[in-house]
C-alpha positions as CSV (number, residue, x, y, z in Angstrom):
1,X,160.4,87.9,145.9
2,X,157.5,85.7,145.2
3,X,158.8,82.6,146.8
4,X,158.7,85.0,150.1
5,X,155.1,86.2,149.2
6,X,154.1,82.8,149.0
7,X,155.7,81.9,152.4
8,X,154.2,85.1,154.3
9,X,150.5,83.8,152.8
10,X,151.1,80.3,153.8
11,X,152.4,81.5,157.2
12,X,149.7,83.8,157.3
13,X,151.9,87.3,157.6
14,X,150.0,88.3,155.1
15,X,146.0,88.2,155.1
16,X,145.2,87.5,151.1
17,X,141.6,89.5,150.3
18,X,138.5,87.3,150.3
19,X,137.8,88.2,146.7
20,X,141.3,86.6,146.0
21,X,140.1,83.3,147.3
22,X,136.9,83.0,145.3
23,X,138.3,84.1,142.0
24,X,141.0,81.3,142.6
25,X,138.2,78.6,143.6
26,X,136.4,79.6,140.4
27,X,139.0,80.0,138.3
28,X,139.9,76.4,139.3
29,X,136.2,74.7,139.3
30,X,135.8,76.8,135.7
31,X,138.9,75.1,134.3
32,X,138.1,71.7,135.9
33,X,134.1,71.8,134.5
34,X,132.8,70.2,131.7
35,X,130.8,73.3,131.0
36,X,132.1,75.8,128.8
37,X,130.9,79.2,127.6
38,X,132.9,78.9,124.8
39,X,133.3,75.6,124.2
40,X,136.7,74.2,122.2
41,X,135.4,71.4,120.4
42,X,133.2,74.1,118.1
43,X,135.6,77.1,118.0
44,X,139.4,75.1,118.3
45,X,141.5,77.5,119.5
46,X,139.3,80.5,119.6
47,X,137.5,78.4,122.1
48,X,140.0,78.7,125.3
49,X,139.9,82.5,125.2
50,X,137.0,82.3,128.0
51,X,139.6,80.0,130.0
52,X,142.4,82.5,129.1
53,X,140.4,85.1,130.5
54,X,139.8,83.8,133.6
55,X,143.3,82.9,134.0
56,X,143.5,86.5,133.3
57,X,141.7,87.7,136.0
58,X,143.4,85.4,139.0
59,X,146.4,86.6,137.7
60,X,145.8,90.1,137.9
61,X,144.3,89.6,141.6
62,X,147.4,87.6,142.4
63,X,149.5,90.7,141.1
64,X,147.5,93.5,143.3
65,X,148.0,90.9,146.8
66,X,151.5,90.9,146.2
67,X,151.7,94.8,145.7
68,X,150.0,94.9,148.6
69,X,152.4,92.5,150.6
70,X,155.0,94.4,149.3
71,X,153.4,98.1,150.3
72,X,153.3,96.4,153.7
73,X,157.0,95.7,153.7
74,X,157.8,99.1,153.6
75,X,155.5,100.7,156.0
76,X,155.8,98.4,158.7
């Protein structure tokens, strides 16, 4: 079911909310920056919790689009 959520995004069936997008830009630039609010070479492991997190969040966003694909499914 994902691989079709992922085609009905791509061929633009189904319109992916504009908070979506940012989070994954950010989540992206935030994994991709030298900056780090919690940064790995004090804390180890501990320190990639703030990555984890954000991971976190795109993942839960991603979740809600494709409920939302799929509530569209069965109305339409």
């Amino acid at each position: 079911m994902w691989f079709r959520f992922l085609k009905a995004v791509k061929r633009r069936e189904h319109r992916v909310a504009p908070t979506t997008w940012v989070a994954a830009i950010a989540a992206v630039i935030y994994a991709l920056a030298p900056i780090d609010a919690i940064p790995e070479f004090v804390l180890g492991p501990l320190g990639l919790t703030d990555d984890v997190g954000v991971w976190g969040i795109l993942a839960l966003l991603v979740v809600r689009e494709h409920r939302r694909w799929q509530e569209s499914l069965r109305t339409a």
